[in-house]
Structure formats: structure tokens, C-alpha cells
N, C-alpha and C positions, 0 to 999 in steps of 0.2 A: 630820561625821556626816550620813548622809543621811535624810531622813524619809519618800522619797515611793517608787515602784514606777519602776524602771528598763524600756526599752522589752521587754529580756529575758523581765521576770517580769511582763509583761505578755503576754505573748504564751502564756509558758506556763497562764498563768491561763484564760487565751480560750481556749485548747489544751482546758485540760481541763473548762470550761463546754459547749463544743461537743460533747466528747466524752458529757458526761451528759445533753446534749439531745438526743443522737442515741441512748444507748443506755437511755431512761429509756422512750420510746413502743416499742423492741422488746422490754423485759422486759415493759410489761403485754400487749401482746399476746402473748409465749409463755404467761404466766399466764392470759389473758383462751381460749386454745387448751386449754390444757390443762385444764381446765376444763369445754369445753364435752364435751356428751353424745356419744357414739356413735351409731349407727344402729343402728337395731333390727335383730338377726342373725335373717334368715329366706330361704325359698327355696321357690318356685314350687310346689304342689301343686294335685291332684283332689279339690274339695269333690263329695259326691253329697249330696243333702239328701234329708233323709226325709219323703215326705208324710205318714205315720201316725205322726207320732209326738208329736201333740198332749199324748197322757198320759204321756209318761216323763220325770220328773224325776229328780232327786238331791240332797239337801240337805249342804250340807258341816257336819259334825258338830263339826269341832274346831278349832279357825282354827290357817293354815299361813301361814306367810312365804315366798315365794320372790325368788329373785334373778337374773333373767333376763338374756340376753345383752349389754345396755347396762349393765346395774350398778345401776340403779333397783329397790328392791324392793317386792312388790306383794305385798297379802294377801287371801287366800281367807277370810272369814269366816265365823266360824262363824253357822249357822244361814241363812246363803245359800243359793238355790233357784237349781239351775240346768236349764235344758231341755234335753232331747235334742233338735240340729236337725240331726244327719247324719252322716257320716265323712272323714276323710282317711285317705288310707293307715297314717298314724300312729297313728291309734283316734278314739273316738267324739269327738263337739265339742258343747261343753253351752253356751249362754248363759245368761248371769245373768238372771234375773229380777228388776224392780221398780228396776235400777240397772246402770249402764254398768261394765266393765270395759276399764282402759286399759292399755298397754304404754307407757311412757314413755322417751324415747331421743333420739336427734337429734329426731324427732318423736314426736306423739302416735299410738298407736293403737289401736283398738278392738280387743277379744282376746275368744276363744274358749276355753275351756278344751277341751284334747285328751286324752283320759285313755286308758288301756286299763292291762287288769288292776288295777282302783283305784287308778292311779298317776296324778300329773300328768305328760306327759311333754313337754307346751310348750304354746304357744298356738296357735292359728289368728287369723290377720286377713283379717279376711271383705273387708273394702274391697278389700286387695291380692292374695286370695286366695292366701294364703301362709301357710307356717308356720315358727312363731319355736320352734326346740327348747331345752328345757333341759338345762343342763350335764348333771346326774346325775335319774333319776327322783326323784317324791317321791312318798311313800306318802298316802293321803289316807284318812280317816276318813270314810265318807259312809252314806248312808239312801237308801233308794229311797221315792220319794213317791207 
């Protein structure tokens, strides 16, 4: 009767130690990938900014959720003040007042809110001067200030 590991079932052993050191660093990296964020979906536009437009506000009345290109979602609060500071072809672009609005994604970024017809219909990123659309419009609740 034998008691010890033949050079066979040794081999096979190392066979299959080898084999889970090698596929143990490629499963966390698909996980470590699948995982991380997207890029923020946007595309090239014409900001005109408006010089008079020191007095137009909009206050968000009702807080909305939205869920933007990356899959990050972000919320309009209610009772947030936001400023008319100009157009893209898409509709008006309001920044928040008193607090940063961010788009989160592969990166961070700074967002505009672009409404037209009381809708949300995506952001504006004034850094890249582009605009990030949303899937479907969202109706918004708002006040003029």
C-alpha cells in the first residue's frame, strides 16, 4: 500500500495549481472591467451665452431622478435655483446655483442642465463644451424666479 503522491499525481497537481494561478488574475480583472464606468455619451455643440441674462432663473419644484448615459444617477432637487446662462441648439442651459452639478462616468463632469419645453432633455458640459442627451425627455416641475 502506498502512502505518498506518485511523480504522475504530481504533475497533475502542479497542472492544476498553475492552471488557477493563471486564471484567478484574469477573472478579477474581467470583474475589476466590468465594473468600471463608461464614458460620458456626448457630442460637440454651439454654446451662445447670453449677456442679459443676469435675472432669469428657475427654481426646480419637485426633485426628479435622472439616469444619464453612463448609468450614474443624478438628482435635481427640489427647490434648487438654477440660472439662465445661454443656448445650445438643444434648448436653454441653466446652471445651479450655490452648488456644483456633476455627470459621473468614466470621469467627472460638470453639467448644465438643457431644458426646452419644461423638459430635461440632457446636459451641457461647459468644460468640453458638449452635450450629454438623455435617453427619453423628462418633464420637470419648475417656477420662474
Amino acid at each position: 500500500m502506498r502512502t505518498g503522491f506518485n511523480r504522475s499525481d504530481r504533475e497533475n497537481m502542479k497542472s492544476k495549481y498553475t492552471s488557477v494561478i493563471v486564471a484567478a488574475p484574469i477573472a478579477i480583472i474581467c470583474m475589476i472591467s466590468a465594473g468600471c464606468a463608461t464614458e460620458v455619451s456626448r457630442t460637440a455643440t454651439q454654446f451662445s451665452p447670453d449677456a442679459g441674462a443676469d435675472n432669469k432663473y428657475i427654481v426646480v419644484t419637485r426633485e426628479v431622478t435622472v439616469t444619464p448615459s453612463a448609468g450614474y444617477s443624478r438628482t435635481l432637487k427640489a427647490g434648487s435655483t438654477w440660472k439662465y446662462v445661454g443656448r445650445i441648439p438643444e434648448g436653454a442651459v441653466y446652471k445651479v446655483q450655490d452648488d456644483v452639478f456633476m455627470l459621473e462616468g468614466k470621469h467627472m463632469h460638470e453639467a448644465y442642465c438643457v431644458i426646452a419645453n419644461n423638459e430635461l432633455v440632457g446636459f451641457y458640459l461647459a468644460v468640453e463644451n458638449a452635450f450629454s442627451p438623455l435617453s427619453s425627455r423628462v418633464p420637470l416641475s419648475l417656477n420662474q424666479k
